[in-house]
C-alpha positions as CSV (number, residue, x, y, z in Angstrom):
1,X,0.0,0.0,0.0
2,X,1.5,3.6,-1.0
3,X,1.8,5.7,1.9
4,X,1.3,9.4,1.4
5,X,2.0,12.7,3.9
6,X,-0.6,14.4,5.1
7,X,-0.1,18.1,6.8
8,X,-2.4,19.9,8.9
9,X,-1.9,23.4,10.5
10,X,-3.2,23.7,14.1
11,X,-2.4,25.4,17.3
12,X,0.7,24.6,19.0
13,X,-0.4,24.1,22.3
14,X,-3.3,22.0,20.9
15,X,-0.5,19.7,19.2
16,X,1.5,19.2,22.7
17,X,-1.4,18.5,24.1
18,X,-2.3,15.6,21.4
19,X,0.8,14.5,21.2
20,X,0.5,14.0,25.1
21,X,-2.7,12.1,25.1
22,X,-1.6,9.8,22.0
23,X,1.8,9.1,24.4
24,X,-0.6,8.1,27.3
25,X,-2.5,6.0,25.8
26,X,0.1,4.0,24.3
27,X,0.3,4.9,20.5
28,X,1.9,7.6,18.4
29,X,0.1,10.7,16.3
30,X,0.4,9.3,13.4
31,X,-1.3,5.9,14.3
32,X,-4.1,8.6,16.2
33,X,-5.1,10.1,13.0
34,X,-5.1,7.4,11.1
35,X,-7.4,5.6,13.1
36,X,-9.2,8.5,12.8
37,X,-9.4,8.6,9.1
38,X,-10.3,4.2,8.6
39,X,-13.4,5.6,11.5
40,X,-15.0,8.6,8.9
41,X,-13.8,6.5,5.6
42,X,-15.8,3.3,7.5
43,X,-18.6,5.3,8.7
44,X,-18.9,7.8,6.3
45,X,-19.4,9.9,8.9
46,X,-17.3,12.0,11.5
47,X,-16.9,9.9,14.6
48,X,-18.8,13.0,16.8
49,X,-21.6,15.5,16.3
50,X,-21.0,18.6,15.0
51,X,-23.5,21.5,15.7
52,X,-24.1,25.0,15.9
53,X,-23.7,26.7,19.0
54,X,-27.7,28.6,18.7
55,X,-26.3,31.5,21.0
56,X,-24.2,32.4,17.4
57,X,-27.2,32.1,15.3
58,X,-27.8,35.1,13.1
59,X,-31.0,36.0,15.0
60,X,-29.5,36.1,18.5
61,X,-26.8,38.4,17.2
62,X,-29.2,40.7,15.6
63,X,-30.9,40.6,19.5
64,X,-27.9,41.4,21.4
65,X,-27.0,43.8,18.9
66,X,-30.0,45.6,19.4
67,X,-29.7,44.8,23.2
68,X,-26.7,47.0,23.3
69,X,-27.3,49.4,20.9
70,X,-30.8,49.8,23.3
71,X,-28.8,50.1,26.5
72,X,-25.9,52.8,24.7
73,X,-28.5,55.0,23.6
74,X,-30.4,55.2,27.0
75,X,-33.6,53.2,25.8
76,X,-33.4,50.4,28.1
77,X,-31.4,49.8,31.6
78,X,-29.2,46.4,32.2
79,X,-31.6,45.5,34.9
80,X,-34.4,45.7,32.2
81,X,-32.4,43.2,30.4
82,X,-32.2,40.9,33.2
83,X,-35.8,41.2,33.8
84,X,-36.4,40.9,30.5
85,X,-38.6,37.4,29.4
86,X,-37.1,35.2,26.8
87,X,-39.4,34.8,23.3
């Protein structure tokens, strides 16, 4: 089987770390990824859920925008906003 490289750019603190964990549990980076890779290509999925985080969704931005904006101009107090019922 023909190997090939693969290179990935990440944090470098996030790369000690991994390369940590992959030591402590007994195998090397290179074996960690590819078992990751034979899990999605198997699968064809990735091996956890990815989702939104909702507090990013385009609607609540608009709403804290507003939410501040409200509060800068004088229109509305932050204990109003902690009073304030969720829609």
């Amino acid at each position: 089987m023909a190997q090939a490289m693969l290179s990935v750019r990440l944090d470098s603190d996030d790369k000690k770390s991994f390369e940590e964990f992959c030591e402590q549990t007994g195998m090397n980076v290179s074996v960690a990824i590819n078992m990751f890779v034979k899990n999605v290509i198997r699968e064809q999925k990735l091996p956890f859920e990815i989702k939104a985080d909702p507090f990013y969704s385009k609607a609540n931005m608009q709403r804290l925008k507003k939410a501040i904006s409200d509060i800068d101009a004088g229109r509305m107090t932050e204990h109003e906003l902690l009073e304030a019922d969720d829609d």
